[in-house]
mmCIF file of the N, C-alpha and C atoms, coordinates in Angstrom:
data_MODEL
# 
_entry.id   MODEL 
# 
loop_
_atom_site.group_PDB 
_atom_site.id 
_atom_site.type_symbol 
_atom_site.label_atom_id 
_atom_site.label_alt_id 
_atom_site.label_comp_id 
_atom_site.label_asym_id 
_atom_site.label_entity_id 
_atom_site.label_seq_id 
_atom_site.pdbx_PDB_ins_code 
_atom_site.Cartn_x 
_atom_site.Cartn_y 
_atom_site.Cartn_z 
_atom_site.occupancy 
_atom_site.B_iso_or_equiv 
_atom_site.pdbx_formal_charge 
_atom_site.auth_seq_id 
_atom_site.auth_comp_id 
_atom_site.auth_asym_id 
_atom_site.auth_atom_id 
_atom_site.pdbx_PDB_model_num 
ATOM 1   N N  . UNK A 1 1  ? 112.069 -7.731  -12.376 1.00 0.00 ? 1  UNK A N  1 
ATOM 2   C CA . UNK A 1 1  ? 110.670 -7.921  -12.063 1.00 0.00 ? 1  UNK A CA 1 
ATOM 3   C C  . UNK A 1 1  ? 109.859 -7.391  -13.236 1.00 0.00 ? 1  UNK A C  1 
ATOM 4   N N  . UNK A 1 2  ? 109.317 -8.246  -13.595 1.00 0.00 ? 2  UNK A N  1 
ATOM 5   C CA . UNK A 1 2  ? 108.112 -7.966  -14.919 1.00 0.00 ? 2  UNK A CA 1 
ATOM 6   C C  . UNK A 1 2  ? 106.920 -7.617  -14.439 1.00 0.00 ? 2  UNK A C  1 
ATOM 7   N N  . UNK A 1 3  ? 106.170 -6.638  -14.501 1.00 0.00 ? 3  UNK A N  1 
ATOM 8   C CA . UNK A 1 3  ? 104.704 -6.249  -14.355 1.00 0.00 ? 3  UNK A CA 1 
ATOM 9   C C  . UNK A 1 3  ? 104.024 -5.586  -15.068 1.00 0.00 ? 3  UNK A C  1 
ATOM 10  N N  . UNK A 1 4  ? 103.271 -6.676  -15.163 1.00 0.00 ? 4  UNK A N  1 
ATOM 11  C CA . UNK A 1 4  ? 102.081 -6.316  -16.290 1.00 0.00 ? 4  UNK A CA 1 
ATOM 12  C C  . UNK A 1 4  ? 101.244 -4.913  -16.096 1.00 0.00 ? 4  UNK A C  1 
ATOM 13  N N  . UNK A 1 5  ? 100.717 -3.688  -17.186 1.00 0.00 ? 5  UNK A N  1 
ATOM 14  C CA . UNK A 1 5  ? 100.091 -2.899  -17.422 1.00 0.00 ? 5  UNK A CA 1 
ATOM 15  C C  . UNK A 1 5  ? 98.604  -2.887  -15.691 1.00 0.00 ? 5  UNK A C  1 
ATOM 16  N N  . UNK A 1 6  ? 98.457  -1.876  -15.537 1.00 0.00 ? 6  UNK A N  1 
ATOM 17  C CA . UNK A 1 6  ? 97.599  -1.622  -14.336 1.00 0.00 ? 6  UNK A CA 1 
ATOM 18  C C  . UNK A 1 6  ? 95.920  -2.171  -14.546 1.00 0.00 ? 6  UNK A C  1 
ATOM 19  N N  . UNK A 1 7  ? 95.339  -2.896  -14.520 1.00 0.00 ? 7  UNK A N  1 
ATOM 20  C CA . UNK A 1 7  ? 94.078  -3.347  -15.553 1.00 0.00 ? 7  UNK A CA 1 
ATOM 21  C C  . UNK A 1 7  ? 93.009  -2.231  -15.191 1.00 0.00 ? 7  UNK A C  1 
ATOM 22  N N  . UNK A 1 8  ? 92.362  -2.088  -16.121 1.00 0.00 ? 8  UNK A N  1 
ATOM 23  C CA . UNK A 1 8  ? 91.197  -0.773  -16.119 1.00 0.00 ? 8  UNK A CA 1 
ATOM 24  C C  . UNK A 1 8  ? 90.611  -0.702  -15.111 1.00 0.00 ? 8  UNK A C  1 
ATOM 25  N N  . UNK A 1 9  ? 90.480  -2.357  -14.198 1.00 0.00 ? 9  UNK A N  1 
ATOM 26  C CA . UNK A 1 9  ? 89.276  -2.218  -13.025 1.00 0.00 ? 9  UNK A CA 1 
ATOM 27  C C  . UNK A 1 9  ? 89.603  -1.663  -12.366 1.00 0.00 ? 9  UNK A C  1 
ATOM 28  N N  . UNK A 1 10 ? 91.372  -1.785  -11.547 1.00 0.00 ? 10 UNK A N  1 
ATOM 29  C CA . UNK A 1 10 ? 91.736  -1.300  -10.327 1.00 0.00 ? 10 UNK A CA 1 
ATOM 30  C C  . UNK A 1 10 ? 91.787  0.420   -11.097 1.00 0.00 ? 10 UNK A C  1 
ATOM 31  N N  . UNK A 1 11 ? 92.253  0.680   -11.828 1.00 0.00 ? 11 UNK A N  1 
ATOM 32  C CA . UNK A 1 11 ? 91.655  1.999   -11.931 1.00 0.00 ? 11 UNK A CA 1 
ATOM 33  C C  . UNK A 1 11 ? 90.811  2.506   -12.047 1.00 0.00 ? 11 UNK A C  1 
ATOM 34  N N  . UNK A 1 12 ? 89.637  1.955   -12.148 1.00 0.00 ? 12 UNK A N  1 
ATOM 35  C CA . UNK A 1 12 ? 88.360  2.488   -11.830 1.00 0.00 ? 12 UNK A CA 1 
ATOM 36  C C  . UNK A 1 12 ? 87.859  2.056   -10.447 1.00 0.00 ? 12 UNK A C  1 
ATOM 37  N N  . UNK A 1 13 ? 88.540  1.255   -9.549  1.00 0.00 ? 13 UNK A N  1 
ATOM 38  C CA . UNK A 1 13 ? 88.146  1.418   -8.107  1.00 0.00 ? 13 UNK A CA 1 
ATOM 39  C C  . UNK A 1 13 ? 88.848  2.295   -7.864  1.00 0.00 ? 13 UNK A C  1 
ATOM 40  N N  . UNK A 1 14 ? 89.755  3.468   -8.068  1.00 0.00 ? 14 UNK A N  1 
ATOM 41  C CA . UNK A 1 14 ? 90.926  3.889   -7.616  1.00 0.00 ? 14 UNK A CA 1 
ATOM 42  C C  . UNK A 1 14 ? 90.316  5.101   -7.693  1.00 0.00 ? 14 UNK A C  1 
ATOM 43  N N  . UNK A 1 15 ? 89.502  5.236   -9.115  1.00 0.00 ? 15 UNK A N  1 
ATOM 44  C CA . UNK A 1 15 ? 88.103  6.494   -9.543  1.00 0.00 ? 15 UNK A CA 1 
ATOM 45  C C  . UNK A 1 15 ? 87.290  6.694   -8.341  1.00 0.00 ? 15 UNK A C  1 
ATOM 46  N N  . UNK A 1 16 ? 87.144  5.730   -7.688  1.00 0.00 ? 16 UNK A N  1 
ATOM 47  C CA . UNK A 1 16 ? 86.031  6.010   -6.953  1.00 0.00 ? 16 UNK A CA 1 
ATOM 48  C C  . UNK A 1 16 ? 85.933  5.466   -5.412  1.00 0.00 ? 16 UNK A C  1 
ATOM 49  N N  . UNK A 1 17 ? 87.326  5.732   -4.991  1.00 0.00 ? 17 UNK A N  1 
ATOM 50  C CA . UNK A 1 17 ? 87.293  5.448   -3.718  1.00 0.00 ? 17 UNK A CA 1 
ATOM 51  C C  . UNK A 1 17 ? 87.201  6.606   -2.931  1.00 0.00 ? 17 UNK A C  1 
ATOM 52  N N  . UNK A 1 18 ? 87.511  7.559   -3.260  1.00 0.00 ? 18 UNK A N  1 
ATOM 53  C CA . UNK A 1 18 ? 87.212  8.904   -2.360  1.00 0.00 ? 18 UNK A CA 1 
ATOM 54  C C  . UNK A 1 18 ? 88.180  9.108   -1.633  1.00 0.00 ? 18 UNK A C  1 
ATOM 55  N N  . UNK A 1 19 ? 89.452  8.478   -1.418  1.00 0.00 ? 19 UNK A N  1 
ATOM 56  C CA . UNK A 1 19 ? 90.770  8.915   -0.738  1.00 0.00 ? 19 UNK A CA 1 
ATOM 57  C C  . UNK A 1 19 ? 91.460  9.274   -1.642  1.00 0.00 ? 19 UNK A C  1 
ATOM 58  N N  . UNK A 1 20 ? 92.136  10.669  -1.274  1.00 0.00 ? 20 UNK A N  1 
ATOM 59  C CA . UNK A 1 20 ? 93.209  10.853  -1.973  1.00 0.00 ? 20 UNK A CA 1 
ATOM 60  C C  . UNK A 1 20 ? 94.347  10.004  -2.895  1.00 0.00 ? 20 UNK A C  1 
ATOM 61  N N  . UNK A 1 21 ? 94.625  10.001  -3.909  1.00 0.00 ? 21 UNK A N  1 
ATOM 62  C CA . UNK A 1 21 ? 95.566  9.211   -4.717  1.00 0.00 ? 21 UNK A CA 1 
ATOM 63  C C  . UNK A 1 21 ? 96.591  9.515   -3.992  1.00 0.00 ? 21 UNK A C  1 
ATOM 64  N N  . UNK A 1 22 ? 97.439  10.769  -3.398  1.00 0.00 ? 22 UNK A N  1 
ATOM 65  C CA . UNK A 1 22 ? 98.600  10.936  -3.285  1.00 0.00 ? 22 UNK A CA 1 
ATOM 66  C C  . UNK A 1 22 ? 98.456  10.400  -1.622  1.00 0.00 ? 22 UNK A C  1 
ATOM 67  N N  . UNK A 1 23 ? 97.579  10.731  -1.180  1.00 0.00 ? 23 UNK A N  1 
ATOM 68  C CA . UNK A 1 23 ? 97.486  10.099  0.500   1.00 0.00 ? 23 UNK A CA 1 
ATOM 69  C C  . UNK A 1 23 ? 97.863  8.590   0.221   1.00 0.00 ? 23 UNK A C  1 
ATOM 70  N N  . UNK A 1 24 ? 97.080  7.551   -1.123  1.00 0.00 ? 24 UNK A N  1 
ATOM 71  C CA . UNK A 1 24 ? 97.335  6.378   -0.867  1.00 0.00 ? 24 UNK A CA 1 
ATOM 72  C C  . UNK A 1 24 ? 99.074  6.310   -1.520  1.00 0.00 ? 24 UNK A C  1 
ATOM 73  N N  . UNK A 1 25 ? 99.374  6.809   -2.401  1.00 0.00 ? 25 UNK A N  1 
ATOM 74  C CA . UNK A 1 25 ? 100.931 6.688   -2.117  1.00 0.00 ? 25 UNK A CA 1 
ATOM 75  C C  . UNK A 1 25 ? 101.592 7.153   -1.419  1.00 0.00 ? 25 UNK A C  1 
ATOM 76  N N  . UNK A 1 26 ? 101.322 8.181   -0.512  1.00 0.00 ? 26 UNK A N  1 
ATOM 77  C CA . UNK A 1 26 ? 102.364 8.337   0.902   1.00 0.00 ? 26 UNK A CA 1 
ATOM 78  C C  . UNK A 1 26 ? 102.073 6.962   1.377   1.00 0.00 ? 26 UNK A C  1 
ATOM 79  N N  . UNK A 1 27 ? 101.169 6.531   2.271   1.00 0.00 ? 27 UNK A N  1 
ATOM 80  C CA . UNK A 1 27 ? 101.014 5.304   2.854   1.00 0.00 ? 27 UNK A CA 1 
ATOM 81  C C  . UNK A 1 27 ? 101.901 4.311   2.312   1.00 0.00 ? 27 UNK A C  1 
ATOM 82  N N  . UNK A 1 28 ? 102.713 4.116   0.759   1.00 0.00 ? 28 UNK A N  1 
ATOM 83  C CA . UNK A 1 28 ? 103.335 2.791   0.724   1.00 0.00 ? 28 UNK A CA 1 
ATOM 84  C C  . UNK A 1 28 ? 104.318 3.431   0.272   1.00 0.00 ? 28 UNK A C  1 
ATOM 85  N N  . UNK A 1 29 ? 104.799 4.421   0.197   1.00 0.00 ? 29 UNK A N  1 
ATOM 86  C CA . UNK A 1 29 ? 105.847 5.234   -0.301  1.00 0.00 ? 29 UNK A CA 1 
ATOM 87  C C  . UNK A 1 29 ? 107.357 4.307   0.471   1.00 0.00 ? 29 UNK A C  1 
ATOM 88  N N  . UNK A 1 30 ? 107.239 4.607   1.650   1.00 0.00 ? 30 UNK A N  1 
ATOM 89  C CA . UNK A 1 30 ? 108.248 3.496   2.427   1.00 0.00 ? 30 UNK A CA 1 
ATOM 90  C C  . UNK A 1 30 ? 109.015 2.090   2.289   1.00 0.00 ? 30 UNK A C  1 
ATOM 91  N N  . UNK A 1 31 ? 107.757 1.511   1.551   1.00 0.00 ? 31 UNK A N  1 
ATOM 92  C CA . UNK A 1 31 ? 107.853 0.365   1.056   1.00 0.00 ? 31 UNK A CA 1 
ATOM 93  C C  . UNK A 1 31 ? 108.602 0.103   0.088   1.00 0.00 ? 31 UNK A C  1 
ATOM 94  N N  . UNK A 1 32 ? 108.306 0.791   -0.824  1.00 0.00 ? 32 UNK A N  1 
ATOM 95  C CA . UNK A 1 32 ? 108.441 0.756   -2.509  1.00 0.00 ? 32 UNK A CA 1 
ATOM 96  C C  . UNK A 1 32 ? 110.231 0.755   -2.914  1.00 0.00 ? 32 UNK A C  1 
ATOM 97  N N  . UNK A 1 33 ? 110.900 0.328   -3.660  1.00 0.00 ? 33 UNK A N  1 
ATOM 98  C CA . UNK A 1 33 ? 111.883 0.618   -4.381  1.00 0.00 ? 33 UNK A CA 1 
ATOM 99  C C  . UNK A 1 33 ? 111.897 2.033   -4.721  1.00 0.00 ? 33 UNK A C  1 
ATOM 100 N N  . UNK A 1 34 ? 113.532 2.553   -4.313  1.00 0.00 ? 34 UNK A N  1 
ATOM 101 C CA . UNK A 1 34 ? 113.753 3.698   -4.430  1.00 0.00 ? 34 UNK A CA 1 
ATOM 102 C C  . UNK A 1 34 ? 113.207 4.563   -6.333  1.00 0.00 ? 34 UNK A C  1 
ATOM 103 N N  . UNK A 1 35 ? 114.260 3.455   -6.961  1.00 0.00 ? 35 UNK A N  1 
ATOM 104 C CA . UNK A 1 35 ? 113.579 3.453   -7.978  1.00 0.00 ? 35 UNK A CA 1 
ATOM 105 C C  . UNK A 1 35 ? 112.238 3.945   -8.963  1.00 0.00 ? 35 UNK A C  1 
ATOM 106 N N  . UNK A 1 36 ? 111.624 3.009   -8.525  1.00 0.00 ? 36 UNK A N  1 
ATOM 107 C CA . UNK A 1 36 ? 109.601 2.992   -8.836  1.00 0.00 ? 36 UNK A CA 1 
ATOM 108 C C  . UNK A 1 36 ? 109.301 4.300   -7.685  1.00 0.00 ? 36 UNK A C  1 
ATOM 109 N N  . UNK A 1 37 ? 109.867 4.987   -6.690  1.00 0.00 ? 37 UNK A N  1 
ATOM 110 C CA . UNK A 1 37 ? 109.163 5.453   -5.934  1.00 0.00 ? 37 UNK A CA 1 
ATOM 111 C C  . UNK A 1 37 ? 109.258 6.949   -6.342  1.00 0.00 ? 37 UNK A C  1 
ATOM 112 N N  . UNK A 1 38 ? 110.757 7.140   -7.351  1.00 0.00 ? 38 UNK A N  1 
ATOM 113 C CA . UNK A 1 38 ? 111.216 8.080   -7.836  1.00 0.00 ? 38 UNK A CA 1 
ATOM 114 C C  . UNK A 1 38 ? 110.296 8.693   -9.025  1.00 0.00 ? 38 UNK A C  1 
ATOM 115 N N  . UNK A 1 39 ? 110.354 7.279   -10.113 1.00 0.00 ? 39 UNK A N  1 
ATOM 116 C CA . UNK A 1 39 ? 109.811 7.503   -11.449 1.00 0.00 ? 39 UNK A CA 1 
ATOM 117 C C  . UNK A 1 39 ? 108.527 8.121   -11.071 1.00 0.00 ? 39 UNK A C  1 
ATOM 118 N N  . UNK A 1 40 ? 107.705 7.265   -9.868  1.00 0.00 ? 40 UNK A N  1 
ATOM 119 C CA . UNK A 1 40 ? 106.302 7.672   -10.334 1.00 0.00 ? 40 UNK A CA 1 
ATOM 120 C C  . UNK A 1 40 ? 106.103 9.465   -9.727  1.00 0.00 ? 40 UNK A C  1 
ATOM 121 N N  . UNK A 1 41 ? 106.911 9.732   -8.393  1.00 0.00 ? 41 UNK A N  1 
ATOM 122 C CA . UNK A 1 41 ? 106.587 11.435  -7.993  1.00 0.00 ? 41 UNK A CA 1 
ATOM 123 C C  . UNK A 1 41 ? 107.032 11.904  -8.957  1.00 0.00 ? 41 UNK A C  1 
ATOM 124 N N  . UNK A 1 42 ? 108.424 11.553  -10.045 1.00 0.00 ? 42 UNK A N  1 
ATOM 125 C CA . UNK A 1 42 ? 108.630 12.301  -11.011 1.00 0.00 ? 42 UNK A CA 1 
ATOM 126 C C  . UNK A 1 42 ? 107.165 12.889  -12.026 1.00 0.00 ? 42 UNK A C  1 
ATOM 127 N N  . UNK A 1 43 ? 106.379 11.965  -12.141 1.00 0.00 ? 43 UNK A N  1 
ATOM 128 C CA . UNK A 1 43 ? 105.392 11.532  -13.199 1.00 0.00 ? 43 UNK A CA 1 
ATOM 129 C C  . UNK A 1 43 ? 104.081 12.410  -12.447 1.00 0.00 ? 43 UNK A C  1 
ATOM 130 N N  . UNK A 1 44 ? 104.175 12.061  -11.314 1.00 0.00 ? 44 UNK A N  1 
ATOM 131 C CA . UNK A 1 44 ? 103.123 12.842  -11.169 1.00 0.00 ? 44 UNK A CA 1 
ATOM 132 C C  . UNK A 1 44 ? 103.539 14.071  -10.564 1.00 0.00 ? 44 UNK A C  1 
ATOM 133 N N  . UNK A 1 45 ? 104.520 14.822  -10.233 1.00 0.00 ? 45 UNK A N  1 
ATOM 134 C CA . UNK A 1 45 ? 105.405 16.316  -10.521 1.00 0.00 ? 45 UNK A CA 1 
ATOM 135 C C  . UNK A 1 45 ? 105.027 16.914  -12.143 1.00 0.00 ? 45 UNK A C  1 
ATOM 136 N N  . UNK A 1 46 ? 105.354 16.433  -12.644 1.00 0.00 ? 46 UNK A N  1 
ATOM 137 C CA . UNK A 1 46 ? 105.216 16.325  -14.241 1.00 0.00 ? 46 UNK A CA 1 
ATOM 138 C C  . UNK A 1 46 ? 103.925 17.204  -13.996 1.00 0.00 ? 46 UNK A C  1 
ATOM 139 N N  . UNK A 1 47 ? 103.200 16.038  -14.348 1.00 0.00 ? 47 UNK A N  1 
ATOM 140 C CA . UNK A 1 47 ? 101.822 15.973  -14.701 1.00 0.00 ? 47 UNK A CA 1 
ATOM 141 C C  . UNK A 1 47 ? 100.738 17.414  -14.039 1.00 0.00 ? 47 UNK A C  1 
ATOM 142 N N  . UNK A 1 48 ? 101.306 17.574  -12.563 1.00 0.00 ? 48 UNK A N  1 
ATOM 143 C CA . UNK A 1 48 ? 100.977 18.624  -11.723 1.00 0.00 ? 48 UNK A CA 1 
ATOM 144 C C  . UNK A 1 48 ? 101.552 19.969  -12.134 1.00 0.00 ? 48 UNK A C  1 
ATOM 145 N N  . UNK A 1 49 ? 102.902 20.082  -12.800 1.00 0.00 ? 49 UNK A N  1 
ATOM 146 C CA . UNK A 1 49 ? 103.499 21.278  -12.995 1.00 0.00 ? 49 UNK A CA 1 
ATOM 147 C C  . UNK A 1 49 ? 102.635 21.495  -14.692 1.00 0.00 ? 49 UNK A C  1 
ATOM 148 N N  . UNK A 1 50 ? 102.381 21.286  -15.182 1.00 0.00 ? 50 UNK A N  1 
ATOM 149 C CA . UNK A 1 50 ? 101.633 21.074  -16.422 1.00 0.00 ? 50 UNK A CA 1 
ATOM 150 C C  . UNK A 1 50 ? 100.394 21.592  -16.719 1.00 0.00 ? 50 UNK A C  1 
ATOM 151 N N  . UNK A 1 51 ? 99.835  21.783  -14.866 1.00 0.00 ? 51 UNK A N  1 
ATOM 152 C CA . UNK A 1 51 ? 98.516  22.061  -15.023 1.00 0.00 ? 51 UNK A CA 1 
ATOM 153 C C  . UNK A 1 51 ? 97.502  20.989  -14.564 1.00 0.00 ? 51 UNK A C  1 
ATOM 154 N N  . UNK A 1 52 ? 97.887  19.843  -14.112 1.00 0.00 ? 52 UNK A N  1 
ATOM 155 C CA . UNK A 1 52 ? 97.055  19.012  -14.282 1.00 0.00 ? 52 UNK A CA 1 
ATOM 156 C C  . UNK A 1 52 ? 96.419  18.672  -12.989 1.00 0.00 ? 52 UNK A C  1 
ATOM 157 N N  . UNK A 1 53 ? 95.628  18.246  -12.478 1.00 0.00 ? 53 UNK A N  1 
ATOM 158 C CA . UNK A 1 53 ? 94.941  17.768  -11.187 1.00 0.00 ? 53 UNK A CA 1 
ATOM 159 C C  . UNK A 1 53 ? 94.827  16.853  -10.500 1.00 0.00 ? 53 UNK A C  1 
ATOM 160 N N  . UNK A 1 54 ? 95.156  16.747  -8.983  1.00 0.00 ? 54 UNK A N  1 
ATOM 161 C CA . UNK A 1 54 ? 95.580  15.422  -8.004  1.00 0.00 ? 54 UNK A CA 1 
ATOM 162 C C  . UNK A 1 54 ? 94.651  14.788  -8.462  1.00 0.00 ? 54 UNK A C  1 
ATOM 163 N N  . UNK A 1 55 ? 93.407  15.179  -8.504  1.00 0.00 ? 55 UNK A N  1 
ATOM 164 C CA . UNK A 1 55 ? 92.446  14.221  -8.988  1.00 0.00 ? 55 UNK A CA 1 
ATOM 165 C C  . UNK A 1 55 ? 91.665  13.332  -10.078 1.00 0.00 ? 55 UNK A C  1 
ATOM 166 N N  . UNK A 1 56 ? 93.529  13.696  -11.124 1.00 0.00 ? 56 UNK A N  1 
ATOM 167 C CA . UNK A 1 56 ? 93.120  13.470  -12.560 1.00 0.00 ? 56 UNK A CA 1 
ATOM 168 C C  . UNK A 1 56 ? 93.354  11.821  -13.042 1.00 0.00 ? 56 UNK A C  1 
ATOM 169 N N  . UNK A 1 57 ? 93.088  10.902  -13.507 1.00 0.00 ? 57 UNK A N  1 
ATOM 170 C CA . UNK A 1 57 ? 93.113  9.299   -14.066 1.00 0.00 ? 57 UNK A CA 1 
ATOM 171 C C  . UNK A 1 57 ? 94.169  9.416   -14.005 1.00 0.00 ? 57 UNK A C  1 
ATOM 172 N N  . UNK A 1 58 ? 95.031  10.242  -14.534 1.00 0.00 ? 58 UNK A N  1 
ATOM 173 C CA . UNK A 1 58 ? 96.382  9.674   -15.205 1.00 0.00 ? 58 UNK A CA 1 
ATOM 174 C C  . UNK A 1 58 ? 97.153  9.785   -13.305 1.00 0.00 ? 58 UNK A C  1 
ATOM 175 N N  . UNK A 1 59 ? 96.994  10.735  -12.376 1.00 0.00 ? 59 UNK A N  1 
ATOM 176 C CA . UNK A 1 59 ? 97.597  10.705  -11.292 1.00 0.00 ? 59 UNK A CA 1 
ATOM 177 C C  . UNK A 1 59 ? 96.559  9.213   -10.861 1.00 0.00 ? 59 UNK A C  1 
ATOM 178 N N  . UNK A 1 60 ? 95.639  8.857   -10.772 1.00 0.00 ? 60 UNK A N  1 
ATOM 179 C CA . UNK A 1 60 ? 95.477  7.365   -10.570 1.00 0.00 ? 60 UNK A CA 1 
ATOM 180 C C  . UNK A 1 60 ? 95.864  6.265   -10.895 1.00 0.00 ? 60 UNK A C  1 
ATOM 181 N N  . UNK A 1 61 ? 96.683  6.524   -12.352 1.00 0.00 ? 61 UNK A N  1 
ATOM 182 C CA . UNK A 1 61 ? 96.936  5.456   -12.638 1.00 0.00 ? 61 UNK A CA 1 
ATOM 183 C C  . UNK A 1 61 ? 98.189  4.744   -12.180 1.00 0.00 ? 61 UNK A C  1 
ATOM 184 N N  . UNK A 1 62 ? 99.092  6.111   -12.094 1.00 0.00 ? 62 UNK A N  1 
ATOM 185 C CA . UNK A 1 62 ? 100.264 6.090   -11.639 1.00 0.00 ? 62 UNK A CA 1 
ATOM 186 C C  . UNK A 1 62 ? 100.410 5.738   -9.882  1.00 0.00 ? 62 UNK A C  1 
ATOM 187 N N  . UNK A 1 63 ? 99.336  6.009   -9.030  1.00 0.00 ? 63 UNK A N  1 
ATOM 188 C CA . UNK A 1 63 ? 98.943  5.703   -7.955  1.00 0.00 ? 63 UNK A CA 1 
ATOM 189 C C  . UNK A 1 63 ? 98.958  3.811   -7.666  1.00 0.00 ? 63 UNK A C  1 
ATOM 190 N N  . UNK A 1 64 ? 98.241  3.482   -8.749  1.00 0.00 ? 64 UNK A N  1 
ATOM 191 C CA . UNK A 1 64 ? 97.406  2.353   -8.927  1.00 0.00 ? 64 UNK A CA 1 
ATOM 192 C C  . UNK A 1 64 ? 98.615  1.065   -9.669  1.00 0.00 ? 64 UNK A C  1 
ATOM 193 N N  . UNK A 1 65 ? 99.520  1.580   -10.343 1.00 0.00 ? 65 UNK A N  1 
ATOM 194 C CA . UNK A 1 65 ? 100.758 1.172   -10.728 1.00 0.00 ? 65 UNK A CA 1 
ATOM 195 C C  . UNK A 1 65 ? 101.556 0.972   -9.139  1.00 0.00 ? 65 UNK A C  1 
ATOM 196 N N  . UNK A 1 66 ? 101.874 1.890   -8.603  1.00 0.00 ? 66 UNK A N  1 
ATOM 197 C CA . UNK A 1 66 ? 102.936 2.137   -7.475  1.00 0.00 ? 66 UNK A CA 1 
ATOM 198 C C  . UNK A 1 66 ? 102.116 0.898   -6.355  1.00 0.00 ? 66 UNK A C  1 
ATOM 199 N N  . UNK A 1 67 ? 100.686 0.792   -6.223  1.00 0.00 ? 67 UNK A N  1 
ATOM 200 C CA . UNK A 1 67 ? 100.099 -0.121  -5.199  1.00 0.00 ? 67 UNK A CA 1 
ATOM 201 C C  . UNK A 1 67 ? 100.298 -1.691  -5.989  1.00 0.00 ? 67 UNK A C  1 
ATOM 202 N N  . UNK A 1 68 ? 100.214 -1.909  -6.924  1.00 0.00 ? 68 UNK A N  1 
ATOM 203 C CA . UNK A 1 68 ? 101.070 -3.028  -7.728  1.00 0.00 ? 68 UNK A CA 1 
ATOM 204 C C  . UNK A 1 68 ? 102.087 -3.574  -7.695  1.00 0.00 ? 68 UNK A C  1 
ATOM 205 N N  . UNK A 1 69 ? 103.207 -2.806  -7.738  1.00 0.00 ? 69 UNK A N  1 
ATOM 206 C CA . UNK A 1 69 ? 104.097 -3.113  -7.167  1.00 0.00 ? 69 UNK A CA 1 
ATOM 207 C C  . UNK A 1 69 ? 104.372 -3.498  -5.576  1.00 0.00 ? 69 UNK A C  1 
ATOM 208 N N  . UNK A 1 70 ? 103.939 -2.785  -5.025  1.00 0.00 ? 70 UNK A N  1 
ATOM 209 C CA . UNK A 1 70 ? 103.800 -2.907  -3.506  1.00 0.00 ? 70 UNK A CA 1 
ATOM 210 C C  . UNK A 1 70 ? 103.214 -4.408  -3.288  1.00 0.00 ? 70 UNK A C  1 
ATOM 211 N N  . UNK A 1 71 ? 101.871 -4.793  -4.042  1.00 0.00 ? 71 UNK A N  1 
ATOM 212 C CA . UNK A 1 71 ? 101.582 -5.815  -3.571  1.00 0.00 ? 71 UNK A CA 1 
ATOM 213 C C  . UNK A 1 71 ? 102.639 -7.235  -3.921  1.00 0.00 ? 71 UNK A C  1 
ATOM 214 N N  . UNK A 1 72 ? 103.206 -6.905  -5.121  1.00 0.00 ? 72 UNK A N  1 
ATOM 215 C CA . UNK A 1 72 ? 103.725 -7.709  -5.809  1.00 0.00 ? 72 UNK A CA 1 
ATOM 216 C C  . UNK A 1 72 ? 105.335 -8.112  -4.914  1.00 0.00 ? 72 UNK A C  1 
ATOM 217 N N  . UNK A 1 73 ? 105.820 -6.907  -4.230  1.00 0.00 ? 73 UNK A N  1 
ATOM 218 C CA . UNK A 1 73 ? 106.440 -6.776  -3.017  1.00 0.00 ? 73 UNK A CA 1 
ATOM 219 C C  . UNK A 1 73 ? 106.146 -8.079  -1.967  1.00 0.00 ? 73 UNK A C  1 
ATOM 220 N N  . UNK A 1 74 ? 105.554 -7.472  -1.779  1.00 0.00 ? 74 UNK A N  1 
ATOM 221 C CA . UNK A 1 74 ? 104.615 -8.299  -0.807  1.00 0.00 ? 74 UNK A CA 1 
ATOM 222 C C  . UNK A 1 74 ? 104.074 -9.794  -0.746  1.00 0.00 ? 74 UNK A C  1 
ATOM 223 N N  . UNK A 1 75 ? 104.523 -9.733  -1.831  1.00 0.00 ? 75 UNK A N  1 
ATOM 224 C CA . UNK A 1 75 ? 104.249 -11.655 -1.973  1.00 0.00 ? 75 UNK A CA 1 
ATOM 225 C C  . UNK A 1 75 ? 102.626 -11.749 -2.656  1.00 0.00 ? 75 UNK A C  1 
ATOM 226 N N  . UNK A 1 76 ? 101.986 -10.742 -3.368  1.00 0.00 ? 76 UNK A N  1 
ATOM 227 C CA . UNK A 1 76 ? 100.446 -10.805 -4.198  1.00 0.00 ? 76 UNK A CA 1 
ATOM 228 C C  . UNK A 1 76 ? 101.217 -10.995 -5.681  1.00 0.00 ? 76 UNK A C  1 
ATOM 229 N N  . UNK A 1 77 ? 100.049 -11.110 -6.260  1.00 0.00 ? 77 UNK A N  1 
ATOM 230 C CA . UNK A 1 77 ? 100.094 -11.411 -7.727  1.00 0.00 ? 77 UNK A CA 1 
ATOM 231 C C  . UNK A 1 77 ? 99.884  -10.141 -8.215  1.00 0.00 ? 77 UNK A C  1 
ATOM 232 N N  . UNK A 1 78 ? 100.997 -10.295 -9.266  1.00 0.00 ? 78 UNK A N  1 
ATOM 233 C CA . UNK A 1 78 ? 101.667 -9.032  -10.503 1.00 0.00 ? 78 UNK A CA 1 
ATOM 234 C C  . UNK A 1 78 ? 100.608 -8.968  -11.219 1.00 0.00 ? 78 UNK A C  1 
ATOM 235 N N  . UNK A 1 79 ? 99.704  -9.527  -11.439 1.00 0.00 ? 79 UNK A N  1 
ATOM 236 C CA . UNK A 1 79 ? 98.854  -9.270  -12.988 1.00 0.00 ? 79 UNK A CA 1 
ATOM 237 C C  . UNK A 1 79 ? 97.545  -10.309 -12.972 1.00 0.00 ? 79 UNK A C  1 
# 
């Protein structure tokens, strides 16, 4: 499965929805390939042990990646 880069918009709706990033990946966590479901808590473990904040772009983006896939799951368009 090929998927294209996360495009700036959905990460900037992702800026400004006001739900938790990690709340919206529990919600599809189930879904997801063991795989992709691994890399991205790895990534955002990372990112958190580092210092960094649930509420930081880069934990959105990785959020916003993982709902991509999901849709793409799902029978939506990759890109």
């Amino acid at each position: 499965m090929k998927i294209k880069p996360v495009p700036e918009a959905l990460v900037g709706e992702a800026l400004t929805s006001g739900i938790s990033p990690l709340y919206e990946l529990h919600q599809i966590a189930c879904e997801l390939p063991l795989n992709v479901l691994s890399d991205v808590k790895q990534r955002i473990g990372d990112w958190l042990a580092s210092g960094g904040k649930e509420t930081d772009p880069y934990i959105k983006r990785q959020v916003a990646y993982a709902q991509k896939v999901y849709q793409a799951l799902k029978g939506g368009e990759i890109g």
